[in-house]
N, C-alpha and C positions, 0 to 999 in steps of 0.2 A: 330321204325326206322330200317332201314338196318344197318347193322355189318362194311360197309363203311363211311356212314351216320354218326356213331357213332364215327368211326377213324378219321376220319375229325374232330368232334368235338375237340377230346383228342388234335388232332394237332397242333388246333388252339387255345388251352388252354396253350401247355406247349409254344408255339410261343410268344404267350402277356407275357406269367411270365417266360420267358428266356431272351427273347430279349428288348418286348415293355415297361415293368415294370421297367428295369433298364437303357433305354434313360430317361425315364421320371424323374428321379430320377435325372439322371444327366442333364438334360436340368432343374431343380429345382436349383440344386446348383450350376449351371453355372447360373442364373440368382440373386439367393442369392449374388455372389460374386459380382455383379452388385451394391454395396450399399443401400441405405434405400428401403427398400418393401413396405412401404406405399403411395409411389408413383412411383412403379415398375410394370408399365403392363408388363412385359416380366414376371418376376415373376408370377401374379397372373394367366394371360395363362398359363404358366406351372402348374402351380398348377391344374385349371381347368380343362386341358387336363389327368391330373392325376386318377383328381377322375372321370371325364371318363371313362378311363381304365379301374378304378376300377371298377367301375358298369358294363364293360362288361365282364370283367375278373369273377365278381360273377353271373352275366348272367347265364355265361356259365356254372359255377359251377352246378348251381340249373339246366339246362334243363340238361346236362350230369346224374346230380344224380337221377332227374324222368325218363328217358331212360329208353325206352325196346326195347331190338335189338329181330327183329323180324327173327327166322327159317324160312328163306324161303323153305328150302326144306318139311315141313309143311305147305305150302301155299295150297291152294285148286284154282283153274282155274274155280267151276263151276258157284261163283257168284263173283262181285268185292268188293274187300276189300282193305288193306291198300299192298300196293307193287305190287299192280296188275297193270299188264298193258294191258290197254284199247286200240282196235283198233273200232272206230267207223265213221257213216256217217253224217253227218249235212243233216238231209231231207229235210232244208230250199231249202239250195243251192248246193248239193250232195257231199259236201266236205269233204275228208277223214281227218281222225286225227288219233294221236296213242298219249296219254298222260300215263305216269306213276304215281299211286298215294303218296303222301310220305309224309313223319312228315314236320312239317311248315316249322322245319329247314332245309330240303334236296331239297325244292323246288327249281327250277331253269328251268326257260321258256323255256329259248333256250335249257335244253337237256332234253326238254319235262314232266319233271318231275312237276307235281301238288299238291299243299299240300292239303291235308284229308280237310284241314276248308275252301276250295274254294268252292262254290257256284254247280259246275260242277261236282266236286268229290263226296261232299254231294248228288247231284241229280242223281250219279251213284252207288252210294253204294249198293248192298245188290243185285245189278240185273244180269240179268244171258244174254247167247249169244243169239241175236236176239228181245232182249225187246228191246219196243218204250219208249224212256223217255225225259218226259219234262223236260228241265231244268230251272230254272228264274235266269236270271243272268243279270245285271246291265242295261246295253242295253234291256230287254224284255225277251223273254223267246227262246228258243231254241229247237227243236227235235231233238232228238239224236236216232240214233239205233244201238245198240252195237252190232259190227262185230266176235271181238274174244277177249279173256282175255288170259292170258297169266300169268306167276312169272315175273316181272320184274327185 
């Protein structure tokens, strides 16, 4: 993943166990103080919402500790790989694209960015400027011809 990618993550780790870990704490014993918890759904919401947390908060843990922030100034432009950013044509209907490729977690549509295990990315891996490449993706398959690559 990108060295940004990675910051984001750390951000959003010490965010849940700075901030969101101790609402949830207190939203616990402000419902505890509410009287008997065996028939306290405010209670047991809170509680739920807890271990929630929990499990995103070790989520996070495990994808941050498998992380490899990738050198992009090591990148290579002559086939696509993972950070690469793709400029291609849809030969269906002549339509231009520029996607970037990136770890599942950096994925995000609207700023073009595509994770590695998407359908399109996988069908563009390993190809160089000016292959024809089929893609199969949900709806049918697609032809692609890849314009330029680029470090994204």
């Amino acid at each position: 993943m990108s060295q940004e990618g990675y910051d984001k993550l750390i951000a959003e780790l010490k965010r849940l166990e700075s901030i969101e870990r101790p609402k949830a704490s207190a939203a616990i014993a402000e419902a505890r103080e509410k009287g008997d918890l065996s028939e306290n759904s405010e209670y047991d919401a809170a509680k739920e919402a807890q271990a929630h947390l929990e499990d995103k908060i070790n989520q996070l843990k495990l994808t941050i500790s498998e992380a490899k922030v990738v050198d992009t100034s090591r990148l290579s432009t002559d086939s696509i790989q993972i950070l690469s950013k793709v400029e291609m044509t849809n030969l269906t209907n002549n339509a231009k694209m520029t996607y970037t490729i990136v770890s599942e977690s950096e994925a995000n549509l609207r700023e073009g960015k595509i994770s590695i295990k998407t359908p399109i990315a996988q069908g563009l891996l390993n190809h160089k400027v000016g292959d024809e490449v089929e893609v199969k993706i949900p709806r049918g398959t697609i032809k692609l011809r890849i314009d330029k690559i680029t470090v994204g």
